[in-house]
C-alpha positions, 0 to 999 in steps of 0.5 A: 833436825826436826824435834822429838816427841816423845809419847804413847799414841793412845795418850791425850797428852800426846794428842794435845802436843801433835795436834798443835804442832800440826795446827801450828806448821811445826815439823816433828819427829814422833817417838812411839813410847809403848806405856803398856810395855814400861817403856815410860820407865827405863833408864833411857826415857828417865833421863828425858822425865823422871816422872816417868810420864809422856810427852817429852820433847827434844829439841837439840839438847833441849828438853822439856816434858807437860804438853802444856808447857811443851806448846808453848814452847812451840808456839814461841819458835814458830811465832804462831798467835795460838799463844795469843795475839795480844797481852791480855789473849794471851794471859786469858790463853794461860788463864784456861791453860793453868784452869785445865790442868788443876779444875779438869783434867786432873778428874778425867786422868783419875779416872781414866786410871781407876776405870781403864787403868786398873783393869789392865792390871786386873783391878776393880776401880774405887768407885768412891773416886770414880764418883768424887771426879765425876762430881768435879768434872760436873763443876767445872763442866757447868761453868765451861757450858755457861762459858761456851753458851756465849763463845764459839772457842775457849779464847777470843772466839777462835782457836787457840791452844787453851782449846787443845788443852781443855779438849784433852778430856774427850781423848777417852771420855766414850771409853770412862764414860765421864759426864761430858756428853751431859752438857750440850755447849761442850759438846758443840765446841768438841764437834766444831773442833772435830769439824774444823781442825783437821789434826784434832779429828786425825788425831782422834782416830789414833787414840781410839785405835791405840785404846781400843785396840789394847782393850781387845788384846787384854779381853777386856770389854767395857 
C-alpha cells in the first residue's frame, strides 16, 4: 500500500511533503482535504491530527503530521541523502529546517491568515500584524540573502530538504505580497528551484490554480 498524505492542494505544506516525495522516488497516495470546506475538522480527519492541520501522513498503521517531520520520515525509508550525506549536512539540514519553522514560516502563515484568510471569511486583516511579520520576514530574509549571495542552495550547495522547507513562503508570497521579491539572492535560488526540480514548478502550478481558483469563486479580488 502506497502511503497517504493527506492535504489541501492549495497548501504550502502540502506542497513541501509532494515535491519531496517526487524528488526523492517515493510512491504516495494524495488525499484531497477541502480546508475550505472544514474537512481539516471532522471527527475522522482528527483522529489523524488533532490540531486540525495538513498534511497528515499514513503509512500503515503509522501516522504523523508537520511536513517537516513527515520528510524526513521519507528521506529515512527511502535512504535518499536529501536529509544529508554526512553527520554534520545533515545537522546544518535540520539547523535551516528548525530556523524555518520558528524565524520564516511561521511570518508568511500569519500572514497568509490575516491577508487571504480573513477575507473568505469577510474580515479586514489587522495591519498591525500584517506590518509586525513583514518586518520579521525582512530580518530573516536579510540574513538568508547575505547566506545565498555565496550558496547556489540552502545546504551543501545542492538540493536538500531545508530548500523545500525554506522555499515554503513563495507558495503565496504573489498572493500576500510579503516582502520576498525585495531580495535579489532569494529570489535567484527560488527560480533556479523552479528551473531545476521538476516537482517544485508543478507543484507551483497546483497551488495557484487551487487559490486562485477559490479567490474567484468568493469574488474576491486582491
Amino acid at each position: 500500500m502506497a502511503i497517504r498524505i493527506y492535504g489541501d492542494p492549495g497548501s504550502g505544506s502540502r506542497r513541501r511533503v509532494t515535491t519531496a516525495a517526487s524528488a526523492m522516488g517515493i510512491d504516495i497516495e494524495i488525499v484531497d482535504i477541502d480546508l475550505f470546506k472544514g474537512e481539516s475538522h471532522t471527527p475522522e480527519f482528527l483522529k489523524l491530527n488533532p490540531h486540525g492541520l495538513s498534511p497528515v501522513m499514513v503509512d500503515g498503521d503509522f501516522v504523523l503530521y508537520e511536513a517537516a517531520a513527515i520528510n524526513l520520515y521519507l528521506a529515512e525509508k527511502a535512504g535518499s541523502d536529501l536529509a544529508g550525506r554526512t553527520t554534520h549536512e545533515r545537522f546544518e539540514i535540520l539547523q535551516w529546517m528548525f530556523w524555518s519553522g520558528e524565524q520564516w514560516r511561521v511570518f508568511a502563515t500569519l500572514t497568509f491568515d490575516e491577508v487571504l484568510a480573513k477575507r473568505f471569511m469577510g474580515r479586514a486583516p489587522n495591519e498591525a500584524i500584517v506590518k509586525l511579520a513583514a518586518d520579521k520576514i525582512r530580518v530573516a530574509a536579510a540574513a538568508l540573502d547575505v547566506h545565498l549571495a555565496q550558496h547556489s542552495h540552502i545546504v551543501g550547495d545542492r538540493l536538500t530538504l531545508a530548500d523545500f522547507d525554506v522555499a515554503g513562503p513563495f507558495s503565496q508570497n504573489a498572493r500576500t505580497r510579503i516582502p520576498l521579491n525585495e531580495f535579489p539572492n532569494l529570489v535567484a535560488w527560488q527560480q533556479r528551484l523552479l528551473a531545476t526540480v521538476p516537482s517544485w514548478e508543478a507543484s507551483k502550478r497546483e497551488v495557484d490554480a487551487r487559490i486562485d481558483g477559490a479567490l474567484e469563486a468568493a469574488g474576491i479580488k486582491l
